[in-house]
C-alpha positions as CSV (number, residue, x, y, z in Angstrom):
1,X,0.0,0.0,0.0
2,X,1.6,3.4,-1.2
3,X,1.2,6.1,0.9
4,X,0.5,8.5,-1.9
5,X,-2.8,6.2,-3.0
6,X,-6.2,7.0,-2.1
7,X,-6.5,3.2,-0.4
8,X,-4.0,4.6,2.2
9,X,-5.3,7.7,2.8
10,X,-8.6,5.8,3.8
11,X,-6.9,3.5,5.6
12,X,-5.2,5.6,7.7
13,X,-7.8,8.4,8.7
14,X,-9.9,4.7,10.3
15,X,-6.5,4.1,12.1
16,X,-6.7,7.3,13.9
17,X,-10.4,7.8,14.3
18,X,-10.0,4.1,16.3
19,X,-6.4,5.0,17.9
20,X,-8.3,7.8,19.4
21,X,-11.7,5.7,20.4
22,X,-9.5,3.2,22.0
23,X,-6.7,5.1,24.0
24,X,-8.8,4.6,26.7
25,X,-8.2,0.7,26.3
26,X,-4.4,0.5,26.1
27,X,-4.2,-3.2,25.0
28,X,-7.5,-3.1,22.5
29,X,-5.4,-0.2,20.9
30,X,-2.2,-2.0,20.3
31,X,-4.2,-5.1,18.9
32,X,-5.9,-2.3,16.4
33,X,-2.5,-1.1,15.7
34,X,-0.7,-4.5,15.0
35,X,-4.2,-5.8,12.8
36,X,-4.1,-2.4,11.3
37,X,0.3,-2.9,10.4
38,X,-0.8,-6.7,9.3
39,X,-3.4,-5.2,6.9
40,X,-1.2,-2.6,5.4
41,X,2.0,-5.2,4.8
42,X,-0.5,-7.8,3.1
43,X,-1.7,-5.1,0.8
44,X,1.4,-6.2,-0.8
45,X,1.8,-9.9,-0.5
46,X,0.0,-11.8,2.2
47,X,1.9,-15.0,2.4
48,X,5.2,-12.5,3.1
49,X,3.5,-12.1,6.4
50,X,4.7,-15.5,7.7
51,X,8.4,-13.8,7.0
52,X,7.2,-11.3,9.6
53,X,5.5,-13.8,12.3
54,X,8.8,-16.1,12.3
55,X,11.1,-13.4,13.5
56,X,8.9,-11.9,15.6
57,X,8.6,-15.1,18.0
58,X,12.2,-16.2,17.2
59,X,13.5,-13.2,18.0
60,X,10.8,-12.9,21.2
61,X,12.0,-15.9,22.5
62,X,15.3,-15.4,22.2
63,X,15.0,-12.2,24.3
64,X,13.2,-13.5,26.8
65,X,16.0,-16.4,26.8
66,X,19.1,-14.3,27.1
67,X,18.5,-12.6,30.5
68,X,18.4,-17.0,32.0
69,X,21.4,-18.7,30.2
70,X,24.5,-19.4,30.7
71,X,25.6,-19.5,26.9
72,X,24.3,-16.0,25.6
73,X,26.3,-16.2,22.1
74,X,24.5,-19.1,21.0
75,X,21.4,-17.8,21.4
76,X,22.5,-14.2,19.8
77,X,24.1,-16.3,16.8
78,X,20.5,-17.8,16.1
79,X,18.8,-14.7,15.9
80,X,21.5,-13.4,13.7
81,X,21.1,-16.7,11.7
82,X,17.8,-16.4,10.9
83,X,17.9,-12.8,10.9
84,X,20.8,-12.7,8.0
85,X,19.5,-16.2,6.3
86,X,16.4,-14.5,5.5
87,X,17.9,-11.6,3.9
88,X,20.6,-14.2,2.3
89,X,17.9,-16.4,0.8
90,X,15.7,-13.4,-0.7
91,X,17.8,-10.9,-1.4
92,X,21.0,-12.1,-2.5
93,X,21.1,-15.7,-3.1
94,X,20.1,-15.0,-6.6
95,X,22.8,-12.6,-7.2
96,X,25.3,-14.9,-5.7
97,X,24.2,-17.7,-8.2
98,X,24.8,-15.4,-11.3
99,X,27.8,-14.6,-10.2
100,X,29.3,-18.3,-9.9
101,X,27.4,-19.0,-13.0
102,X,29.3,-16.0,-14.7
103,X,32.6,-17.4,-13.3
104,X,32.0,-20.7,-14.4
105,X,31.5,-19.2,-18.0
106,X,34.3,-17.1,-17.6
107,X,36.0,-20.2,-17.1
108,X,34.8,-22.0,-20.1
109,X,32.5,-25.0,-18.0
110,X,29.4,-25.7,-18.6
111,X,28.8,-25.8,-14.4
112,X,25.1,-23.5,-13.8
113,X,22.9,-23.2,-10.8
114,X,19.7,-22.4,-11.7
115,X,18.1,-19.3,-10.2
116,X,15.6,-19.5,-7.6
117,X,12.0,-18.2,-8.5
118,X,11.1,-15.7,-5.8
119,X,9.7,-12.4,-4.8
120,X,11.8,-10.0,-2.6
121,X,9.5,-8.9,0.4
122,X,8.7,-5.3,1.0
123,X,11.0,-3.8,3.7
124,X,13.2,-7.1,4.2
125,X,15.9,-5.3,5.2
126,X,14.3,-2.6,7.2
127,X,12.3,-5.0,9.2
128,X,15.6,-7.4,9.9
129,X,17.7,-4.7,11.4
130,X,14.9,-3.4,13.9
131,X,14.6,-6.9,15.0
132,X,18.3,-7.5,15.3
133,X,18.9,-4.1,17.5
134,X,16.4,-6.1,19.8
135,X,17.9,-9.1,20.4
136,X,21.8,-7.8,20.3
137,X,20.5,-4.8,22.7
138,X,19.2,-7.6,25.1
139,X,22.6,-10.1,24.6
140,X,24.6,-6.2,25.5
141,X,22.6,-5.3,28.3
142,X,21.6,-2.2,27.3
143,X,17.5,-3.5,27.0
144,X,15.5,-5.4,29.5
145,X,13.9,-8.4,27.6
146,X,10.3,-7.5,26.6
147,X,7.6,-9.8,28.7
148,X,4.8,-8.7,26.1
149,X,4.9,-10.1,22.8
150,X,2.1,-7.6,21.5
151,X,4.6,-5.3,22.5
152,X,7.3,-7.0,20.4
153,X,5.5,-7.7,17.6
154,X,4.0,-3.8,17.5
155,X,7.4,-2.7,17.3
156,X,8.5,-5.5,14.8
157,X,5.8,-4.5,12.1
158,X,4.5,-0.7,13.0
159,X,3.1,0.4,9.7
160,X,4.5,3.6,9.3
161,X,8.3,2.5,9.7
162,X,7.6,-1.3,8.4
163,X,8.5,-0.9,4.8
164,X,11.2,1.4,4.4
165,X,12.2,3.0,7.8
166,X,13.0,5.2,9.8
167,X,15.1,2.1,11.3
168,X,13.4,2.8,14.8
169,X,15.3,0.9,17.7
170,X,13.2,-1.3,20.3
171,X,14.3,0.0,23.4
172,X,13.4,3.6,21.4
173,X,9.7,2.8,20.4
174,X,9.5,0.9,23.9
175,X,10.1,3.7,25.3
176,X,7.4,6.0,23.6
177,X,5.1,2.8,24.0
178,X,5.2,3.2,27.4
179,X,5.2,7.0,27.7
180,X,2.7,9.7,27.2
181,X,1.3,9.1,24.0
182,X,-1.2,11.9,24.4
183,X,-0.6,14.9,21.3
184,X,-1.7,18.1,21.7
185,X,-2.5,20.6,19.0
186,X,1.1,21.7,18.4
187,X,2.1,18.0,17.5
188,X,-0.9,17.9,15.4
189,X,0.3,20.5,13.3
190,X,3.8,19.6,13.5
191,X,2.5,16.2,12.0
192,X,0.5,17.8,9.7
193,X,3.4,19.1,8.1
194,X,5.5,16.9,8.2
195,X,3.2,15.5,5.8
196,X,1.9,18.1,3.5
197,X,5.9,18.6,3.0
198,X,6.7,14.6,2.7
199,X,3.6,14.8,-0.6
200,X,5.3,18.0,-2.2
201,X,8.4,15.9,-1.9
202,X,7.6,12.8,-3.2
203,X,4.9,13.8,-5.8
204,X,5.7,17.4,-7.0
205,X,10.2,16.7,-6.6
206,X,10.5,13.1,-6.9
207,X,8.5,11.8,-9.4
208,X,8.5,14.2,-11.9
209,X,12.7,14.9,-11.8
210,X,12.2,10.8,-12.3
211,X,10.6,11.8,-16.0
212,X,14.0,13.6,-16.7
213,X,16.2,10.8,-14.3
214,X,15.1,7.9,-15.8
215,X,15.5,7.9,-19.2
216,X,19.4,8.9,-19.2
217,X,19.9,6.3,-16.9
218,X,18.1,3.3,-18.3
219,X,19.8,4.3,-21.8
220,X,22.8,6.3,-21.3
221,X,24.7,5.6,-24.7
222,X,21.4,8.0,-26.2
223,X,22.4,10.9,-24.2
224,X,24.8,13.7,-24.3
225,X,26.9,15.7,-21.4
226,X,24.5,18.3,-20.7
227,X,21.3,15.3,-20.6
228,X,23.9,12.9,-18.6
229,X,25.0,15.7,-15.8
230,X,21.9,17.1,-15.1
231,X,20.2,13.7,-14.8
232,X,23.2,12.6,-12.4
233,X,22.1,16.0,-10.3
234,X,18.7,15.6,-10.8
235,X,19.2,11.8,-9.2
236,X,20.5,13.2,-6.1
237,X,17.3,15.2,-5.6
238,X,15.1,12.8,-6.7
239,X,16.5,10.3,-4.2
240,X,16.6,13.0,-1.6
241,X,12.8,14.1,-2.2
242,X,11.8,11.0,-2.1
243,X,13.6,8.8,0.4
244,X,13.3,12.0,3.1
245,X,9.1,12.4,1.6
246,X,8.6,8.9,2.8
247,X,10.2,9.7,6.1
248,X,8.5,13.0,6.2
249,X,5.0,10.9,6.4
250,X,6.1,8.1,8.3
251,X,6.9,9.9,11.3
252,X,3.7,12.2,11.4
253,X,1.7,9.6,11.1
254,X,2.9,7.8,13.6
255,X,3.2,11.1,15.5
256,X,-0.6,11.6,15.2
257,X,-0.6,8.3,16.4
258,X,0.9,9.0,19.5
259,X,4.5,7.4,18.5
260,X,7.5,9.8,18.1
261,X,10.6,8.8,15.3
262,X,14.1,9.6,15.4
263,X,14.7,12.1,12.9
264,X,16.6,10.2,9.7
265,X,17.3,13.1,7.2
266,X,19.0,16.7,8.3
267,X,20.0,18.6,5.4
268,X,22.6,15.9,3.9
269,X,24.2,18.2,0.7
270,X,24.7,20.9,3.4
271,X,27.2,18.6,5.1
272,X,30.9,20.3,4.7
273,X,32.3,16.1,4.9
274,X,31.8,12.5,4.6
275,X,31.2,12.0,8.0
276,X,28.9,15.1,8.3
277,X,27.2,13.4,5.1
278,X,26.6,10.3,7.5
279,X,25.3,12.2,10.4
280,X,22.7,13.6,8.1
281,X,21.9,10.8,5.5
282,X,19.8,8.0,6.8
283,X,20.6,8.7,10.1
284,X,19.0,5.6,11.6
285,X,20.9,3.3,9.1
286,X,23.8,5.1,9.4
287,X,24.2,4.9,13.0
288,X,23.0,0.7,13.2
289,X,25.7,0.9,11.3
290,X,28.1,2.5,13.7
291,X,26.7,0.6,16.5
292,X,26.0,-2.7,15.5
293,X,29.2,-3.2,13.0
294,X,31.6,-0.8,13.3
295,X,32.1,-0.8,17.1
296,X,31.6,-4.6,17.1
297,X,34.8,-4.5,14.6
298,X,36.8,-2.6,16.9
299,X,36.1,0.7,15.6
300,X,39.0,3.2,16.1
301,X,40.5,1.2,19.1
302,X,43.1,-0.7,17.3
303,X,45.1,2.1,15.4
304,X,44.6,3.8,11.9
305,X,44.7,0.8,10.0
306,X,42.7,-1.3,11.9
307,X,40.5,1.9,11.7
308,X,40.2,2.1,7.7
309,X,39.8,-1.5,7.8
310,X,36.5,-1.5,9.8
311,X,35.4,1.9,8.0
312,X,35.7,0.2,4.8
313,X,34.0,-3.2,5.9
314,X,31.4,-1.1,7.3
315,X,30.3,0.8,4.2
316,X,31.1,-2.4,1.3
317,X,28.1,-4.2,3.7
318,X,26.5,-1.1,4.1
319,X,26.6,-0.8,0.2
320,X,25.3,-4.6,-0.1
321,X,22.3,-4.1,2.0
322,X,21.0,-1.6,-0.3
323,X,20.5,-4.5,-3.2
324,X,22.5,-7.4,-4.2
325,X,24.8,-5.9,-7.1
326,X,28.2,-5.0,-7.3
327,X,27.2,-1.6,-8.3
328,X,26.0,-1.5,-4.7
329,X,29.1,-2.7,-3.2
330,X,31.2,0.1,-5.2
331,X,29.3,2.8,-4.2
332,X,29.3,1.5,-0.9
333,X,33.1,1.2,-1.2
334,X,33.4,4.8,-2.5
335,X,31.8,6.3,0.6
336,X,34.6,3.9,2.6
337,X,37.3,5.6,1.0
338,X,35.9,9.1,1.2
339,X,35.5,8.2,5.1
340,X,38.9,6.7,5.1
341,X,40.7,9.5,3.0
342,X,39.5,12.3,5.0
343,X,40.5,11.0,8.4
344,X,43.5,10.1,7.3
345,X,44.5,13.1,5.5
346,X,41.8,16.4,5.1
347,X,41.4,16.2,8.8
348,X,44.5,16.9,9.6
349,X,44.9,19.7,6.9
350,X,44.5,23.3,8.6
351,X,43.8,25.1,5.6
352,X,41.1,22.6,4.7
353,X,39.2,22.4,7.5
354,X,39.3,26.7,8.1
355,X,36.2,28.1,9.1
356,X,36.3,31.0,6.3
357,X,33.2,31.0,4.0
358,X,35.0,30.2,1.2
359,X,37.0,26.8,2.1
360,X,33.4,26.1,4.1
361,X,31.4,26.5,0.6
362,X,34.9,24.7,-1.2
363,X,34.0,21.8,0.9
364,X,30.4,21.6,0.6
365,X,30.8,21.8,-2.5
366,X,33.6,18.8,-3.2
367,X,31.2,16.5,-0.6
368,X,28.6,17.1,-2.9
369,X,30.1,16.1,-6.4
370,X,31.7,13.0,-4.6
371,X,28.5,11.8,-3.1
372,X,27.3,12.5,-6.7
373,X,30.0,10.6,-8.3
374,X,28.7,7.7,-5.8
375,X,24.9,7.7,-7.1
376,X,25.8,7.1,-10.5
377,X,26.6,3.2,-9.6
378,X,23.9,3.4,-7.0
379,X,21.1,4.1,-10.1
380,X,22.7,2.5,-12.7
381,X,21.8,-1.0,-13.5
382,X,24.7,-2.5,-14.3
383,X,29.0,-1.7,-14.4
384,X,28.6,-1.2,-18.0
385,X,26.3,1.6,-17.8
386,X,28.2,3.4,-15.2
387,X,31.2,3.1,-17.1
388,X,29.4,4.6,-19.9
389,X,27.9,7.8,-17.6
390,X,30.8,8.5,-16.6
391,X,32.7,8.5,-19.6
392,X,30.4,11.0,-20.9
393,X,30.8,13.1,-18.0
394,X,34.6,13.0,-19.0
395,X,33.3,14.9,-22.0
396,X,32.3,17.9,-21.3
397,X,31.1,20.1,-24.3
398,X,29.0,23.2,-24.6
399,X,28.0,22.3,-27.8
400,X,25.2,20.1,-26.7
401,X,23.8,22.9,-24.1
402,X,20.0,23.7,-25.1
403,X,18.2,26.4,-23.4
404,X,14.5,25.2,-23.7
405,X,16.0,21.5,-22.8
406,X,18.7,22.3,-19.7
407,X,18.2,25.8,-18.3
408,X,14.8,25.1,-16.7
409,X,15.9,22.0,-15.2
410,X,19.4,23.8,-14.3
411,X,17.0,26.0,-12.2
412,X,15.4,23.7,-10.6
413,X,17.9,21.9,-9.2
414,X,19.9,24.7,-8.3
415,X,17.0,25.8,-6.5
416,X,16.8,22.1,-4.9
417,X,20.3,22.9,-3.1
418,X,19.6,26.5,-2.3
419,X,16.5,24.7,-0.3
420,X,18.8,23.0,1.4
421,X,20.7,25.6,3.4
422,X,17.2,27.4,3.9
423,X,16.1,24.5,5.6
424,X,19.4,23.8,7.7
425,X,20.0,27.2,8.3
426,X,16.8,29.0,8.2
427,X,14.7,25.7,10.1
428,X,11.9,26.5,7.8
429,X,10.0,23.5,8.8
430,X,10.1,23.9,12.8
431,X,9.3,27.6,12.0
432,X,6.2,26.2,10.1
433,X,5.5,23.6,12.5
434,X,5.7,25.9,15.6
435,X,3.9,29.3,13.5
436,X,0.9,30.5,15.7
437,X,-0.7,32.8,12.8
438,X,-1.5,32.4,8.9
439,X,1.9,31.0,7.9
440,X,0.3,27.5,9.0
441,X,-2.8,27.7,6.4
442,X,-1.2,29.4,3.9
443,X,1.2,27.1,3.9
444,X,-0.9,24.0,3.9
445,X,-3.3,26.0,1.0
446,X,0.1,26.5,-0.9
447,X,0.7,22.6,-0.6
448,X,-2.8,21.8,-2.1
449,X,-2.6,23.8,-5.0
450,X,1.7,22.5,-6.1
451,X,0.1,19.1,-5.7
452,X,-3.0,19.6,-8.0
453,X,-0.7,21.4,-10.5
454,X,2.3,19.3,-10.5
455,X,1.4,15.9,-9.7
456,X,2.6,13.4,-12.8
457,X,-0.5,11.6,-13.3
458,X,1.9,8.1,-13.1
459,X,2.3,6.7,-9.6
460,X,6.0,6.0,-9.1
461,X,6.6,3.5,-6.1
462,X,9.1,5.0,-3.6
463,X,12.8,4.2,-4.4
464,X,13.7,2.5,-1.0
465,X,10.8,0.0,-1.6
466,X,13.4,-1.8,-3.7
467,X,16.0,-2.1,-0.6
């Protein structure tokens, strides 16, 4: 179920209405809520629900097992297990049979493993790390095993973060489980626009820079410099608009449901480094990385080798668990070396890291067109048709420039990044959110009318659907 389709809409205004009948009725309410997350998951395919069910009670029993054994790290090894075999057998056990097949025919044999036939469930990935941070938080210490498995299965498969994030941590939606979940009118409107911005995002950004984004991608060897760099810009955007649009809508609704998100985007192409870039990207991925791999490889405890070792580890599987394709696993690799290269070098370069305007704009500036360089293998479909984008990017001719084709496109996007120091530095959106006068409905009347006028009448699934 899409959250820009009228089924959801529907869907989600009979949530509410019975969130709010039932608060009275704490239990009857999180039984709504887990029927009501069951509902929206099998919208997609039912049978995928088992998926869902099975970690949920492995993973429930396991916690409740740790905090009464003797032998901890077998127990944390199945949940990892089952965890990681799921993803292994749906998400990459294909890719890892056309690769040997491709080495066997590399090799001249006539050795082939036949694929298997399956679908790739919804928010996989998303679903497996939340459940993970349960159990390893429970094996750590750091979270008291949940007695309730409504609990545990509530946080497990709560609709608005089920199919592509925010990666919400147990002992975090615990924690607002258990807490005040009354709103008052300020977080009303605070939801509000968090989702009237999350639309304009997604449907008036996102899926119309896809009209432009897509077709240099999917056949690059049609398409000049001028087509190929603004479509490699205009992916960054479109990404942006619509990763941060699904998280935009996500966490107010959940805040209207009482339930309160970390925040997962801040601004990312503001970000004056790679590891800025990290603390604004994907937040919640970014730090399950950082606290589930990269500290449990040693993080920067065993000098700078050891250190670059673990960052690049981190990011190749970080890379992998977006999709199972080496393009994936290089792009993941780039950010590693950007981490790695400016620790081991820009940091410790006064000039570079001077607080003047200009070396602060230089760097902005270089973050951005290497994150850039990244999404090229991150959209493309294969190696060959990166290699092709970017030799046409090693091209560069004026020649090919249009006006009516480029400039208005040019525009846009440059407006797209002017946005984002606005919102960093101007906080548009808590100024919106916390506004006691007409900037509120104007704003929200102004949101209306970009989405009647803009909207591409083509429903474009959200990109991180895929992951």
């Amino acid at each position: 179920m899409l959250f820009t389709s009228l089924h959801f809409i529907v869907f989600f205004i009979v949530v509410l209405v019975l969130n709010q009948r039932l608060k009275s009725w704490p239990t009857a309410q999180k039984l709504m809520l887990l029927a009501a997350s069951y509902y929206f998951y099998g919208q997609w395919e039912w049978q995928y629900l088992l998926l869902i069910w099975f970690s949920t009670i492995v993973d429930y029993l396991i916690g409740r097992r740790l905090a009464n054994t003797t032998r901890p790290r077998r127990l944390i090894a199945v949940s990892v297990l089952v965890n990681i075999g799921f993803l292994a057998i749906f998400k990459y056990a294909n890719w890892l049979i056309a690769t040997v097949n491709g080495g066997a025919e590399a090799l001249g044999t006539a050795f082939h493993i036949t694929p298997i036939d399956v679908l790739l469930p919804v928010g996989i990935s998303f679903y497996t790390f939340q459940s993970l941070s349960y159990t390893i938080d429970v094996y750590r210490g750091e979270l008291p095993p949940r007695r309730n498995l409504l609990d545990y299965a509530l946080a497990v498969a709560f609709f608005p973060q089920l199919e592509a994030g925010p990666i919400v941590r147990a002992k975090e939606f615990f924690a607002e489980l258990d807490g005040d979940k009354r709103i008052n009118a300020g977080d009303v409107q605070r939801a509000l626009v968090l989702i009237a911005l999350g639309y304009v995002k997604k449907l008036v950004f996102a899926d119309n820079l896809a009209l432009l984004v897509d077709p240099v991608f999917d056949h690059p060897a049609a398409h000049g410099f001028w087509d190929t760099l603004l479509a490699v810009y205009g992916f960054a955007f479109q990404i942006y608009c619509d990763f941060s649009g699904y998280t935009d809508i996500a966490t107010g609704c959940a805040l209207l449901l009482g339930i309160r998100f970390p925040k997962n985007f801040n601004h990312p192409y503001v970000a004056e480094s790679f590891q800025d870039f990290w603390r604004r990207w994907h937040v919640t991925l970014s730090r399950w990385l950082r606290d589930y791999l990269y500290i449990s490889l040693g993080g920067n405890r065993n000098g700078a080798a050891h250190t670059y070792a673990n960052l690049m580890i981190t990011m190749l599987l970080g890379g992998l668990w977006h999709g199972a394709s080496w393009n994936f696993v290089i792009w993941g690799g780039l950010h590693g070396l950007y981490l790695s290269f400016e620790r081991a070098v820009l940091f410790r370069l006064r000039w570079w890291n001077s607080e003047a305007l200009p070396m602060r704009a230089l760097r902005v500036l270089v973050t951005f067109h290497l994150v850039c360089l990244a999404w090229v293998f991150f959209r493309a479909h294969s190696f060959e048709q990166s290699r092709t984008l970017l030799h046409t990017l090693a091209h560069p001719t004026l020649a090919s420039f249009s006006v009516g084709d480029h400039l208005g496109l040019a525009a846009l996007l440059l407006a797209l990044f002017g946005a984002q120091f606005l919102g960093n530095y101007g906080r548009l959106k808590d100024r919106l959110a916390d506004s006691r006068g007409a900037l509120f409905p104007a704003a929200m009347a102004a949101v209306v009318l970009f989405l009647i006028w803009f909207t591409p009448a083509a429903t474009i699934p959200f990109i991180y659907f895929q992951f």
